[in-house]
C-alpha positions in Angstrom: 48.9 -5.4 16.2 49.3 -1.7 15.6 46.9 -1.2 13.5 45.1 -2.7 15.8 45.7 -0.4 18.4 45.4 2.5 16.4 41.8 1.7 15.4 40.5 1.2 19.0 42.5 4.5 20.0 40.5 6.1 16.9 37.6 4.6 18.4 37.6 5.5 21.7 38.5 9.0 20.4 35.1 9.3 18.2 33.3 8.0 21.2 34.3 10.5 23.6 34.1 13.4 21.2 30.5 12.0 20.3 29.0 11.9 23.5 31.4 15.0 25.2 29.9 18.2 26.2 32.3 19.9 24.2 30.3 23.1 23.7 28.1 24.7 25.6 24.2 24.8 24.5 22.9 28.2 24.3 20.0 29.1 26.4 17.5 30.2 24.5 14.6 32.0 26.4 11.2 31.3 25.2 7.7 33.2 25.3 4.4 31.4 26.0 2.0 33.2 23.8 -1.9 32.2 24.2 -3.6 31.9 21.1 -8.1 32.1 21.6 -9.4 29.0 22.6 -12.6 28.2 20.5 -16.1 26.9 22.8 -16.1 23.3 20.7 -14.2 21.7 17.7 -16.4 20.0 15.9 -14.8 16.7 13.9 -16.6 16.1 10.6 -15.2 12.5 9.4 -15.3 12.6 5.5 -16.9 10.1 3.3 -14.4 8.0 1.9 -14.5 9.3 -1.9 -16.0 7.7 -4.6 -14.9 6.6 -7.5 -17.0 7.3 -10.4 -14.8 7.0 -13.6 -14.3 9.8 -16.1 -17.2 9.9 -18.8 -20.6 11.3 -19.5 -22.1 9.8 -16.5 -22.1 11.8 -13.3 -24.7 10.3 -10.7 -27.5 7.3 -10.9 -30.1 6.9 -8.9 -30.6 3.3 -8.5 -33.7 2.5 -6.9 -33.8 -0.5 -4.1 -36.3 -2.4 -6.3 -34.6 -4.1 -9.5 -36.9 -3.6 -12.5 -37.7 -6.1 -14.4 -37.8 -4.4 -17.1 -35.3 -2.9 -17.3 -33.3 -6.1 -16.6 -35.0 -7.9 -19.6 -33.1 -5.0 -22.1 -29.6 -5.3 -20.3 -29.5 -9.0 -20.6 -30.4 -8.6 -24.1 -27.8 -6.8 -24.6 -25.2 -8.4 -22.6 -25.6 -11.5 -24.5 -25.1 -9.6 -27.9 -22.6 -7.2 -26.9 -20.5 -8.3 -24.0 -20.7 -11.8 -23.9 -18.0 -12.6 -26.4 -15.6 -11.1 -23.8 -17.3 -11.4 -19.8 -18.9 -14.2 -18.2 -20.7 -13.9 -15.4 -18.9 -16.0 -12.6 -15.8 -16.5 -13.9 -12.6 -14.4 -15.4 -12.8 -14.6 -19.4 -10.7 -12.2 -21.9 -12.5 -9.5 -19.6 -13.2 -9.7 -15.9 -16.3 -11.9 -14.2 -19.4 -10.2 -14.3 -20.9 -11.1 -11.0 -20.5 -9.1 -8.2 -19.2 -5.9 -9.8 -22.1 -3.2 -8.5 -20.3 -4.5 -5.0 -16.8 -3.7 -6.2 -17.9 -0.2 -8.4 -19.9 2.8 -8.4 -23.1 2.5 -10.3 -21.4 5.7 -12.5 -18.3 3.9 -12.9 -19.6 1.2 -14.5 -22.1 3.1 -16.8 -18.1 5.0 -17.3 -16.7 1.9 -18.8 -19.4 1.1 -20.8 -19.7 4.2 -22.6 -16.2 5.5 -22.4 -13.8 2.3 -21.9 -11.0 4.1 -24.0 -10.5 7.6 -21.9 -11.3 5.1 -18.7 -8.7 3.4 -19.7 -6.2 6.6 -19.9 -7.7 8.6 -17.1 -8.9 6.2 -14.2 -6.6 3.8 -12.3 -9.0 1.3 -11.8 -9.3 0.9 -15.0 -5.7 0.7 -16.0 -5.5 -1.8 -13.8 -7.5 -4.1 -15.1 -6.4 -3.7 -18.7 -3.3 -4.6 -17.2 -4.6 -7.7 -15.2 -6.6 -9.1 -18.4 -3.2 -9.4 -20.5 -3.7 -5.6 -22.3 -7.3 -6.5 -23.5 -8.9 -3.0 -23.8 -12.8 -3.0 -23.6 -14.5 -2.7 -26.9 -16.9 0.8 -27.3 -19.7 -1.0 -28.2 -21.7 2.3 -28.9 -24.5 2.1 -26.6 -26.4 4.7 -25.1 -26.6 5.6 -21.3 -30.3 4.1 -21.4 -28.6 1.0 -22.6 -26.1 1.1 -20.8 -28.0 1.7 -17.3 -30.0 -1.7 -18.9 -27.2 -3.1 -18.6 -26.2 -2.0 -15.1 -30.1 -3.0 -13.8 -29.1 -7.0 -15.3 -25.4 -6.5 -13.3 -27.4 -5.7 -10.0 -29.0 -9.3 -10.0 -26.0 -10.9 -10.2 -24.9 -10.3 -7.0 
């Protein structure tokens, strides 16, 4: 029972000192100081960044037409070089094909293609999906960026 009482008496004590005006405030005088008022602010909204991997390739222009061509090559080689480890709709030893110039820059892909081992170290996109696909890093295949924008022009009718 007296400890009790002790605790609310400490209690009471701590709320009274808490909310008390025990010491003064100190008025503190304060200056308005105008600063120049510009005519207009103009807001510029940024374009969300794009990613486009770390590697040789630094912009593609990708026209709106696919070309056949073009197409013909990187399927080619998608069969021969990439097929052991992507299929097209679904997730294999590497991730599904279709649908990927929605998810990634035209550069970033050309990136991973050429470059898949600094990708790997450098971008976090990439590091992501060697973790999501068990550690299975992407092969270099050794292809050049003509093949490798082949390749890209087959990925854009997949969508």
């Amino acid at each position: 029972m007296k400890n009790t009482i002790k605790t609310l008496i400490v209690m009471a004590t701590l709320v009274l000192y808490s909310c008390g005006g025990g010491a003064q405030e100190k008025k503190v005088e304060s200056k308005k100081v105008e600063t120049p008022k510009k005519d207009k602010v103009e807001i510029v909204e940024a374009e969300p960044e794009v990613n486009k991997g770390v590697g040789p390739v630094k912009n593609v222009e990708v026209a709106e037409a696919i070309d056949a061509a073009m197409v013909a090559r990187g399927t080619e080689l998608f069969n021969t070089k990439c097929q052991a480890c992507h299929k097209v709709e679904k997730k294999f030893i590497g991730p599904a094909i279709k649908g990927v110039t929605e998810r990634r820059s035209p550069e970033w892909i050309m990136n991973m293609i050429l470059n898949p081992v600094e990708m790997v170290e450098k971008d976090p996109v990439a590091r992501q999906l060697l973790i999501d696909h068990n550690g299975s890093p992407m092969a270099n295949q050794n292809l050049t960026e003509a093949e490798a924008r082949d390749i890209l022009e087959y990925f854009r009718t997949l969508n």
